[in-house]
C-alpha positions, 0 to 999 in steps of 0.5 A: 212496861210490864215488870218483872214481878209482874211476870213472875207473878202470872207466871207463878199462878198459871204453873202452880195450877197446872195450866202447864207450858200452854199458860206459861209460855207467854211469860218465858223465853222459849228455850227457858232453862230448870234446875232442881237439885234433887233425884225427882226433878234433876232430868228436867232441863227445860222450863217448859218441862217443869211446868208439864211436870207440875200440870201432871202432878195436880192430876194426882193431887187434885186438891194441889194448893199453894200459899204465897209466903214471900215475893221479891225482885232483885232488879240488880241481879234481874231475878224474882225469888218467890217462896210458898208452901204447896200442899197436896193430898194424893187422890188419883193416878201417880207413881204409886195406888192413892196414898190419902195422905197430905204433903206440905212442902216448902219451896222457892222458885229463883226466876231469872230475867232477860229483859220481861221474859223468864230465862231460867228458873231454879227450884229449891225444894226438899222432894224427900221430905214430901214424897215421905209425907206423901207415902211415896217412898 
């Protein structure tokens, strides 16, 4: 029997390089739910939407990296929070013309659990603060 940091953790690697919906269906309930509270990612309801969201992203952050800093599974509660910092330079495509300049930006993903699927997943994340870093506002 799998776990639930397990899933999370195959989760985490295929949308955090951008393998979008197609790599991390298999780890989510279909109708899996998204919630950010900020104005970039709060028309997102869908888990599936989310990781399309940050496959495009990589497209304009090509060197999009991520450094795992905390994984933890609260099996009472059945989620598994996971804290990294993500950093990326825009070189390509995106909102605006190439900025070269680099964001590092913290974030915590809350996955919620139904049994060994991902039923909902929230992001904490300051978006202002790297969209400013990034050149982007």
């Amino acid at each position: 029997m799998t776990t639930m940091i397990e899933v999370a953790k195959a989760f985490f690697v295929a949308c955090e390089t951008g393998g979008g919906w197609e790599s991390c269906k298999c780890f989510c309930r279909s109708d899996a739910g998204f919630a950010c509270q900020n104005t970039v990612l709060s028309d997102i309801t869908k888990l599936s939407g989310y990781t399309e969201w940050m496959k495009g992203l990589l497209t304009a952050l090509t060197d999009g990296s991520y450094e795992v800093k905390s994984f933890a599974a609260d099996e009472a509660r059945k989620n598994v929070i996971a804290y990294g910092i993500f950093t990326g330079t825009h070189l390509k495509g995106g909102p605006v013309a190439p900025t070269g300049k680099t964001a590092i930006t913290d974030y915590v993903y809350v996955m919620q659990f139904e049994g060994d699927q991902i039923i909902h997943m929230t992001k904490i994340w300051n978006s202002g603060y790297a969209l400013k870093q990034l050149g982007w506002r």
